[in-house]
PDB file of N, CA, C and O in Angstrom:
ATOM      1  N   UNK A   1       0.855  -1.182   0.000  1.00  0.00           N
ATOM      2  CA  UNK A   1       0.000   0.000   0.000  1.00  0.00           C
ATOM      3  C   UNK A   1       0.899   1.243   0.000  1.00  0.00           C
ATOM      4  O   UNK A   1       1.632   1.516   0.950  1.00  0.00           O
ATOM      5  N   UNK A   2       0.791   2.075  -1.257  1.00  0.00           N
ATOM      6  CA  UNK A   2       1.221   3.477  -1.032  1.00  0.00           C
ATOM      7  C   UNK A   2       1.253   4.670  -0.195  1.00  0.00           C
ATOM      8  O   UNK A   2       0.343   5.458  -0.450  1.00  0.00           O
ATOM      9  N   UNK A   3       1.838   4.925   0.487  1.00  0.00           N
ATOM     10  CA  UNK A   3       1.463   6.143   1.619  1.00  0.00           C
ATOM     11  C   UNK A   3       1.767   7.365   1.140  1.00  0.00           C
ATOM     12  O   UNK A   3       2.857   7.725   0.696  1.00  0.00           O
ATOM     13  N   UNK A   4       1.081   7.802   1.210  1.00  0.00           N
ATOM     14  CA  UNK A   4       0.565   9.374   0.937  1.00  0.00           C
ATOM     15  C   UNK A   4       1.662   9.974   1.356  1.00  0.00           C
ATOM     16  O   UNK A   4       2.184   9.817   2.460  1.00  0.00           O
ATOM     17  N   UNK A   5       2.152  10.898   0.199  1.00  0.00           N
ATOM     18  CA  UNK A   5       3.275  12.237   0.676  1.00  0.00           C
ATOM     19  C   UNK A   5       2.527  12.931   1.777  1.00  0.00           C
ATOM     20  O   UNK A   5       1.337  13.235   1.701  1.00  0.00           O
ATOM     21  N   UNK A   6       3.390  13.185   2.913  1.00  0.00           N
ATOM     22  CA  UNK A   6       3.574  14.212   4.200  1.00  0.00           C
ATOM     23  C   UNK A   6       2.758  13.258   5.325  1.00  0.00           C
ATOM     24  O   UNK A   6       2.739  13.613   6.503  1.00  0.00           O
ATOM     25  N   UNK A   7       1.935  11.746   4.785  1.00  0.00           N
ATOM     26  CA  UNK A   7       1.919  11.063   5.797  1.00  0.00           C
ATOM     27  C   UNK A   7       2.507  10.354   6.697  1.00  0.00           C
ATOM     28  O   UNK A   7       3.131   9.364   6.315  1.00  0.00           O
ATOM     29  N   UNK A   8       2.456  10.701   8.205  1.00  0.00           N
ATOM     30  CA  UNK A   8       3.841   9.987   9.240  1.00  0.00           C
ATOM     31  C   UNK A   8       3.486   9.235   9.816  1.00  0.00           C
ATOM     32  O   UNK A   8       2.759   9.539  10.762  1.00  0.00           O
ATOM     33  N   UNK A   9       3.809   7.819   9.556  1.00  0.00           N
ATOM     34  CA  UNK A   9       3.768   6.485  10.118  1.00  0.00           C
ATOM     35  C   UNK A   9       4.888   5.962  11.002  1.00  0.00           C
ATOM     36  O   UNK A   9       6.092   6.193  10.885  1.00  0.00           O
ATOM     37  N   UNK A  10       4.221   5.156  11.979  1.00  0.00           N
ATOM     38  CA  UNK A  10       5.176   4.948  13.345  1.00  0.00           C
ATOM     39  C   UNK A  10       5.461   3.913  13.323  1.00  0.00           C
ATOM     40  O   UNK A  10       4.570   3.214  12.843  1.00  0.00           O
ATOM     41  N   UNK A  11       6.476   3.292  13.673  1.00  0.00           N
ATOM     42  CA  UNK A  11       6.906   1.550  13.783  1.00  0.00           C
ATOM     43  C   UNK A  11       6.287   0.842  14.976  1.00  0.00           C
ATOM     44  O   UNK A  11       6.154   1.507  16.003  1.00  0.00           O
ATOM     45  N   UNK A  12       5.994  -0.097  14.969  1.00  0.00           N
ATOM     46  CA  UNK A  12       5.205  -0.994  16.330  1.00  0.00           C
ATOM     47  C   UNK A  12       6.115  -0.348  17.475  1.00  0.00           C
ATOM     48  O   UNK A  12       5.336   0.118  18.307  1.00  0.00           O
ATOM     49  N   UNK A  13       7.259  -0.155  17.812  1.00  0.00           N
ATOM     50  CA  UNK A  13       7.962   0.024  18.881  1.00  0.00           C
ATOM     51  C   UNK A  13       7.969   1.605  19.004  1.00  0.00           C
ATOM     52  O   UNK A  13       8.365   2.089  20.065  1.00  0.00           O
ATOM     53  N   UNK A  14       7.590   2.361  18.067  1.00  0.00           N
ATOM     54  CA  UNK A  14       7.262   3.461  18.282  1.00  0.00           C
ATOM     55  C   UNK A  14       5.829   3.865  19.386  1.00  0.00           C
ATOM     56  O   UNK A  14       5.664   4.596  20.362  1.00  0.00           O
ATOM     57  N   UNK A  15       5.084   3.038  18.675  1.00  0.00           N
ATOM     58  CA  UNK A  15       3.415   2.933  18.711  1.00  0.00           C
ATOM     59  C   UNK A  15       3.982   2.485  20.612  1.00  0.00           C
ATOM     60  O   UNK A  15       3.897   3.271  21.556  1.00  0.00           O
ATOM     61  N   UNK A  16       4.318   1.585  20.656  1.00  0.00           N
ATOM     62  CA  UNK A  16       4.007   1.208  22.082  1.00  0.00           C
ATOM     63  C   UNK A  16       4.828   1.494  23.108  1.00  0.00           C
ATOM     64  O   UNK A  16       4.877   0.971  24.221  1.00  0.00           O
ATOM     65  N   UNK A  17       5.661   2.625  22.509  1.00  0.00           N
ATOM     66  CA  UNK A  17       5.905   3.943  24.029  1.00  0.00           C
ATOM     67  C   UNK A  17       5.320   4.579  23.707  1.00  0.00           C
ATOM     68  O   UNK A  17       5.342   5.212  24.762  1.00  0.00           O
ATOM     69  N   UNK A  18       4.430   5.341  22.892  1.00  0.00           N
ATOM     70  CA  UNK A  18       3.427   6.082  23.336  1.00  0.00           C
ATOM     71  C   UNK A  18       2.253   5.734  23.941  1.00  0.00           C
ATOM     72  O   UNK A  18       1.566   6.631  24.429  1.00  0.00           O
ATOM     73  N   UNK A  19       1.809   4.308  24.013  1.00  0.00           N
ATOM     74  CA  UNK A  19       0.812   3.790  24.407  1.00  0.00           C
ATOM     75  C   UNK A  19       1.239   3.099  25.859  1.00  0.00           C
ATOM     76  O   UNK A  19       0.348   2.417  26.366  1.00  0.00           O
ATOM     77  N   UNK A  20       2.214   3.171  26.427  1.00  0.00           N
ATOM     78  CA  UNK A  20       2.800   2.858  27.073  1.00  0.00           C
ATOM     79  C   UNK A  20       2.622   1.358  27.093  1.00  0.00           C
ATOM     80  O   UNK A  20       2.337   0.967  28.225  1.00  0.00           O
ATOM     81  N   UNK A  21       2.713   0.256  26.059  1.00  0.00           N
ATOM     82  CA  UNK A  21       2.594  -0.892  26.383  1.00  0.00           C
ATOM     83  C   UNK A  21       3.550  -1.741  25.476  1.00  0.00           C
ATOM     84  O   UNK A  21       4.246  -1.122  24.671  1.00  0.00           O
ATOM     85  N   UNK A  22       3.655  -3.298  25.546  1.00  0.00           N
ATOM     86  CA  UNK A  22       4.637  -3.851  25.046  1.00  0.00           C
ATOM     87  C   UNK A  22       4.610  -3.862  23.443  1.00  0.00           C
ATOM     88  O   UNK A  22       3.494  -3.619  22.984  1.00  0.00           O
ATOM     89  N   UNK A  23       5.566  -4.083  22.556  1.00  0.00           N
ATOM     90  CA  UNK A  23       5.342  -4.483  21.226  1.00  0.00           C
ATOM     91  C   UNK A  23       4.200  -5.321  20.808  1.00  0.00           C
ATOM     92  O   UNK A  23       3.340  -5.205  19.935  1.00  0.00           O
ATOM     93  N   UNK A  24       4.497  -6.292  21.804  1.00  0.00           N
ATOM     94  CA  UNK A  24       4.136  -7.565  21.415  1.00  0.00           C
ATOM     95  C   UNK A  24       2.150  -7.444  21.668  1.00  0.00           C
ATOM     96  O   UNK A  24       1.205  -8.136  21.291  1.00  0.00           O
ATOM     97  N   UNK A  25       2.304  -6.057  22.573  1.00  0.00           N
ATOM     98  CA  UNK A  25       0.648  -5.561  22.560  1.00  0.00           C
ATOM     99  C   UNK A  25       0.076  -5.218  21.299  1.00  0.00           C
ATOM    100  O   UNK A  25      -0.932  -5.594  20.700  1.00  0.00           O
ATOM    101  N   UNK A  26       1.000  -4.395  21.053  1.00  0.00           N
ATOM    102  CA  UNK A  26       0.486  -3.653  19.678  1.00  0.00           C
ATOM    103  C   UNK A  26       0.573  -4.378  18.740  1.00  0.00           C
ATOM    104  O   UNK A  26      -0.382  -4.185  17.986  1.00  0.00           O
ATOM    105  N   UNK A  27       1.528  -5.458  18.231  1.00  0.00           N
ATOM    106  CA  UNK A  27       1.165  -6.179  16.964  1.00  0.00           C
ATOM    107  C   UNK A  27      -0.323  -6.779  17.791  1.00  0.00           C
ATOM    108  O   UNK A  27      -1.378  -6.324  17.348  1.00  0.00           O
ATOM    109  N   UNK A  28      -0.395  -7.606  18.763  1.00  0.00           N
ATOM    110  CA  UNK A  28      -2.041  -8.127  18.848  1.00  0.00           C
ATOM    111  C   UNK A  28      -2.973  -7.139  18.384  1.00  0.00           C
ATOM    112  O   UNK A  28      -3.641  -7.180  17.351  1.00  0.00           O
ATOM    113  N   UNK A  29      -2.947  -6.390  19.124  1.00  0.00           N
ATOM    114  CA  UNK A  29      -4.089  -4.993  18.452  1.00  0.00           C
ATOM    115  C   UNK A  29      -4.647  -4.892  17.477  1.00  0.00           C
ATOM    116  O   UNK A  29      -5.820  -4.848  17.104  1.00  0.00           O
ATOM    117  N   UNK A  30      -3.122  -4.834  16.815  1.00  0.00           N
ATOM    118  CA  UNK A  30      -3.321  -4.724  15.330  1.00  0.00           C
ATOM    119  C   UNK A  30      -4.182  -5.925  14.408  1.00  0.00           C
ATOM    120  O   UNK A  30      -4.881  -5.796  13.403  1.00  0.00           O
ATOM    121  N   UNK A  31      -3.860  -6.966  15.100  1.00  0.00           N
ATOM    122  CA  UNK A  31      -4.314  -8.103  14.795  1.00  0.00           C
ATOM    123  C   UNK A  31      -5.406  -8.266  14.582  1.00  0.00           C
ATOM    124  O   UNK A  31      -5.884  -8.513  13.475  1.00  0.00           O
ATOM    125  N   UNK A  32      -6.030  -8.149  15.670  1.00  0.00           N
ATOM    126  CA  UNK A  32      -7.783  -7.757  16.066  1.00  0.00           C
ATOM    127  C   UNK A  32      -8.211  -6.476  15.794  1.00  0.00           C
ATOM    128  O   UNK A  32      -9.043  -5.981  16.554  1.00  0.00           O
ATOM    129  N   UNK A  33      -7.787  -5.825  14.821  1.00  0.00           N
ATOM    130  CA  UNK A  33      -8.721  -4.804  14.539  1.00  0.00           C
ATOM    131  C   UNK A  33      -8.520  -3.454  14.790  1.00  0.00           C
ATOM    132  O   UNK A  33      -8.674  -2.459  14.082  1.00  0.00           O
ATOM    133  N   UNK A  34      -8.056  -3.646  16.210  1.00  0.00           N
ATOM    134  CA  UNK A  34      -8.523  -2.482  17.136  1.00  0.00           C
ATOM    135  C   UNK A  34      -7.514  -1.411  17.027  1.00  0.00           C
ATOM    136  O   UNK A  34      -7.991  -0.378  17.499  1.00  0.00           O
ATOM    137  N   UNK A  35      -5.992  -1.196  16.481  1.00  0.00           N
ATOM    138  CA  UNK A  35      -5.129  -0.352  15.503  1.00  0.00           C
ATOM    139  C   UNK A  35      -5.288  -0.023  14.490  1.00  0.00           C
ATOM    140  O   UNK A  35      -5.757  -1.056  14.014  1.00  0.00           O
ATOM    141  N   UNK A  36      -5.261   0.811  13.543  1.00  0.00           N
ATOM    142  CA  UNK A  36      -5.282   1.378  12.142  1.00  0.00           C
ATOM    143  C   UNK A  36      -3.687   0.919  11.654  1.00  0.00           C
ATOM    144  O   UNK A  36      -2.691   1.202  12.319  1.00  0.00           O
ATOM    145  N   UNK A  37      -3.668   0.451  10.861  1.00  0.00           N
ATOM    146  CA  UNK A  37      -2.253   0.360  10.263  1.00  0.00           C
ATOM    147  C   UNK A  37      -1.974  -0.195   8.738  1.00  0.00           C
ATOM    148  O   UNK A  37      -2.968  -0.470   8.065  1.00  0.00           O
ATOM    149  N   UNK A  38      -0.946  -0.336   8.285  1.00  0.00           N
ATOM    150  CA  UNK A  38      -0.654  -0.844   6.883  1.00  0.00           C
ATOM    151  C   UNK A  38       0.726  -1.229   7.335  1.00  0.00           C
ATOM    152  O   UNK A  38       1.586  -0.905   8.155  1.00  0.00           O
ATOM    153  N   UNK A  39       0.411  -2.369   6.059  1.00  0.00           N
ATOM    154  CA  UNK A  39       2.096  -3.032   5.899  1.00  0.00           C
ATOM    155  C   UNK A  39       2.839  -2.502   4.232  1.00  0.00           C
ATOM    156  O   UNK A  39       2.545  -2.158   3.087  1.00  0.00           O
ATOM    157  N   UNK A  40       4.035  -2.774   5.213  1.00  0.00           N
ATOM    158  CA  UNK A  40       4.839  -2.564   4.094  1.00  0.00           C
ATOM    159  C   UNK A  40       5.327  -3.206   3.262  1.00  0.00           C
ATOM    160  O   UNK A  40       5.386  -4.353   3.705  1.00  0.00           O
ATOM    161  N   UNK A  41       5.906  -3.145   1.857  1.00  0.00           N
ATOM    162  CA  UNK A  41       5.900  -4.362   1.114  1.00  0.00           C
ATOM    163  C   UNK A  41       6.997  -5.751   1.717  1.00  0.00           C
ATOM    164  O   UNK A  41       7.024  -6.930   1.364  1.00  0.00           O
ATOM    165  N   UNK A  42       7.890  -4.944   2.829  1.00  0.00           N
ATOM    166  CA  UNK A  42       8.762  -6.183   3.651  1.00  0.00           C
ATOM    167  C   UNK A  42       7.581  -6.810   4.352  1.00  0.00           C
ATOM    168  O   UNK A  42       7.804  -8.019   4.303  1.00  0.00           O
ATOM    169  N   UNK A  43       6.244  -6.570   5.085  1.00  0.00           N
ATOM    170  CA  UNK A  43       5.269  -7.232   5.867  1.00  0.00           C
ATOM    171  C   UNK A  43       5.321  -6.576   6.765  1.00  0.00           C
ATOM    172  O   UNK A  43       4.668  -7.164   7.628  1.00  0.00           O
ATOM    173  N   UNK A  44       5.998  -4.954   7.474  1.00  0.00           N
ATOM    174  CA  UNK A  44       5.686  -4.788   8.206  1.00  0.00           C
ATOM    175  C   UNK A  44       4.957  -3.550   8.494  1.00  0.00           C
ATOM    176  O   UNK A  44       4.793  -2.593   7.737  1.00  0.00           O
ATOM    177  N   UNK A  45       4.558  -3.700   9.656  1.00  0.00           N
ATOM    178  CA  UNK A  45       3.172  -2.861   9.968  1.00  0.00           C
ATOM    179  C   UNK A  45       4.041  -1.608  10.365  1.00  0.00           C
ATOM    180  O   UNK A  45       5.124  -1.425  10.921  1.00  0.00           O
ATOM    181  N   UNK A  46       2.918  -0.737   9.742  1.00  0.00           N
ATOM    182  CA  UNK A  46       3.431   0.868  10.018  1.00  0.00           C
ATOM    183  C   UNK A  46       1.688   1.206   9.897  1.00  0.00           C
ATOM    184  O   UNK A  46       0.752   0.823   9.195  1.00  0.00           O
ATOM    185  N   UNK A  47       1.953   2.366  11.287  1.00  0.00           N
ATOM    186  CA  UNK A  47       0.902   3.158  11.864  1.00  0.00           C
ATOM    187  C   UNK A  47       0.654   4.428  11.872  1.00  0.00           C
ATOM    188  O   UNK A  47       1.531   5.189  12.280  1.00  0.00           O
ATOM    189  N   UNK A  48      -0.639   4.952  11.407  1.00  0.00           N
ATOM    190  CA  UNK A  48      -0.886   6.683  10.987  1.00  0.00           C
ATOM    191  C   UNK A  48      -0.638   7.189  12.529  1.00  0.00           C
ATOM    192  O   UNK A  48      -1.282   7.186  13.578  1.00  0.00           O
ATOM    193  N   UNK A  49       0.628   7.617  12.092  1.00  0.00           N
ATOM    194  CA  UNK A  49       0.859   9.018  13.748  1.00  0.00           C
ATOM    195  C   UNK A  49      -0.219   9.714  13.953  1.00  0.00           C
ATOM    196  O   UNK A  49      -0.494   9.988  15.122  1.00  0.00           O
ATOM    197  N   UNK A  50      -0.887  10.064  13.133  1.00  0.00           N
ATOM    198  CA  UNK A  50      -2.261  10.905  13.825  1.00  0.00           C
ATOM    199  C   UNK A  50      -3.294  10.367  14.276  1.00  0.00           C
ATOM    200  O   UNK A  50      -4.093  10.841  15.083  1.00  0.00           O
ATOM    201  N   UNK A  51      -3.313   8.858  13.512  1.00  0.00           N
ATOM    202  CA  UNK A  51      -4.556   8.449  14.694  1.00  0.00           C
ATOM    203  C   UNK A  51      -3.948   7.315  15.773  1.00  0.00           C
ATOM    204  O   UNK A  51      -4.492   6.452  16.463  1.00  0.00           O
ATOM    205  N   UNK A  52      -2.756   7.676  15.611  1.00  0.00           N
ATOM    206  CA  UNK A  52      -1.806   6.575  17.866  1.00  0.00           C
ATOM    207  C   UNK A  52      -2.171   7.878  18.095  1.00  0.00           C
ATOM    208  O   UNK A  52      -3.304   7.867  18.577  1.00  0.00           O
ATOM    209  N   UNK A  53      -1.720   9.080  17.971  1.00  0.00           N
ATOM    210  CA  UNK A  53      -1.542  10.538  19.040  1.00  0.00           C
ATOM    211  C   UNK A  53      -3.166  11.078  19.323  1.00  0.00           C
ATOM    212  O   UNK A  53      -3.606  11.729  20.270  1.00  0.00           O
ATOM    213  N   UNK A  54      -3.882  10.518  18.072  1.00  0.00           N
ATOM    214  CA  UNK A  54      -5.264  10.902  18.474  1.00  0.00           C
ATOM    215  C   UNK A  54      -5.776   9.330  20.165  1.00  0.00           C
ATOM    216  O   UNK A  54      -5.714   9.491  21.384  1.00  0.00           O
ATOM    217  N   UNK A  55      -6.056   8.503  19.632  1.00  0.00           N
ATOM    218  CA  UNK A  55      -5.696   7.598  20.733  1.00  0.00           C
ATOM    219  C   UNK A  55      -5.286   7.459  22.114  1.00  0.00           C
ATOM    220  O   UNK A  55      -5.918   7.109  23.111  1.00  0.00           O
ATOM    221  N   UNK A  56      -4.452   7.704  21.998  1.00  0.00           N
ATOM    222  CA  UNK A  56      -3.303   8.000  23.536  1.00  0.00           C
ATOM    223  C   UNK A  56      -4.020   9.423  23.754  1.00  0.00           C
ATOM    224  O   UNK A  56      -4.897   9.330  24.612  1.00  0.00           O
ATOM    225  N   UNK A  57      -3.914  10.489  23.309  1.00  0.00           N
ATOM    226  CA  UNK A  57      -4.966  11.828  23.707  1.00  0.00           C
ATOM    227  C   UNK A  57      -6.191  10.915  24.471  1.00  0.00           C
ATOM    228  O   UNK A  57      -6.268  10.998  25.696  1.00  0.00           O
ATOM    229  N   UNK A  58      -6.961  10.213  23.872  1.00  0.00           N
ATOM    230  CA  UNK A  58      -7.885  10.074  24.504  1.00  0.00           C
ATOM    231  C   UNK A  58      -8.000   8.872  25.139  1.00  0.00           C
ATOM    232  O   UNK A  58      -9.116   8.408  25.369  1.00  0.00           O
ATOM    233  N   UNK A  59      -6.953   8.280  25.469  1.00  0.00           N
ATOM    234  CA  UNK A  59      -6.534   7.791  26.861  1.00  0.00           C
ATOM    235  C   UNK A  59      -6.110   8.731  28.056  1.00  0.00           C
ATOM    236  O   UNK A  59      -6.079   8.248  29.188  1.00  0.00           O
ATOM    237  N   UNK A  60      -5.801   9.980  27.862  1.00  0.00           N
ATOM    238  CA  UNK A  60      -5.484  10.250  28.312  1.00  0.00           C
ATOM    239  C   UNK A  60      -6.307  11.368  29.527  1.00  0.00           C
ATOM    240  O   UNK A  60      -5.992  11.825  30.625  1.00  0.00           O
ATOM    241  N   UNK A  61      -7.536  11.479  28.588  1.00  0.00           N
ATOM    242  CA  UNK A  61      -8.061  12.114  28.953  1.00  0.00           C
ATOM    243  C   UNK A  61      -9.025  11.212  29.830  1.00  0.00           C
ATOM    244  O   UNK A  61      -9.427  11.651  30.907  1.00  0.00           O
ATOM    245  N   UNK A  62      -9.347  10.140  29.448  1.00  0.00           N
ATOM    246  CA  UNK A  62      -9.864   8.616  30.181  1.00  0.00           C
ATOM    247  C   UNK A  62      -9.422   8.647  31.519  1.00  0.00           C
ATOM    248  O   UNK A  62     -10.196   8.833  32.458  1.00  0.00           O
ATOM    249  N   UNK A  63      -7.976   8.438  31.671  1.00  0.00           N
ATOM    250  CA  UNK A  63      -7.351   8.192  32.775  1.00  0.00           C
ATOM    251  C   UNK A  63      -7.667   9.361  33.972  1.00  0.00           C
ATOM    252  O   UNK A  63      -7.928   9.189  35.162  1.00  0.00           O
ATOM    253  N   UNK A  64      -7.559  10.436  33.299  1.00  0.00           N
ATOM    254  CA  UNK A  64      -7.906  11.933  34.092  1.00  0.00           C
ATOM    255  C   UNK A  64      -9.321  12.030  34.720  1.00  0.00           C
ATOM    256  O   UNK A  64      -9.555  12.715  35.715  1.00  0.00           O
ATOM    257  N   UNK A  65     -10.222  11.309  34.076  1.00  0.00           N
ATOM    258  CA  UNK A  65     -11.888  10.974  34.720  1.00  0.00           C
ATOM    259  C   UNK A  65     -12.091  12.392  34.195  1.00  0.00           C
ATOM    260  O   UNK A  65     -12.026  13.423  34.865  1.00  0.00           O
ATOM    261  N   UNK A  66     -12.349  12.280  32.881  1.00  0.00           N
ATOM    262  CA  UNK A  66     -12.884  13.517  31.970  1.00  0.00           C
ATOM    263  C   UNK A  66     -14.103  12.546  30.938  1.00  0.00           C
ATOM    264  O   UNK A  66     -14.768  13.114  30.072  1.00  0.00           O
TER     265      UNK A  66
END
């Protein structure tokens, strides 16, 4: 899949310090659905930075009891 000029995609180990959780979380995630992502023609998964930072925002705001 082609990615769009000026779109910024994150590597699984990117994705899961911002989410504060293991790799091995985020490929499951991804697995089931529940990540947005695309692979690359090597097979690996790369993730739209704007919707992990949208995400984690609203974890964050979760955690705060908002």
């Amino acid at each position: 899949m082609a990615q769009p000029k000026g779109a910024e995609y994150l590597k699984t180990a990117e994705v899961a310090d911002i989410l504060h959780v293991s790799p091995k979380t985020v490929t499951r995630w991804a697995k089931d659905g529940r990540l947005p992502h695309s692979r690359t023609l090597g097979g690996h998964r790369r993730f739209p930075a704007s919707s992990i930072r949208q995400l984690a925002e609203g974890l964050i705001q979760v955690g705060q009891g908002e």
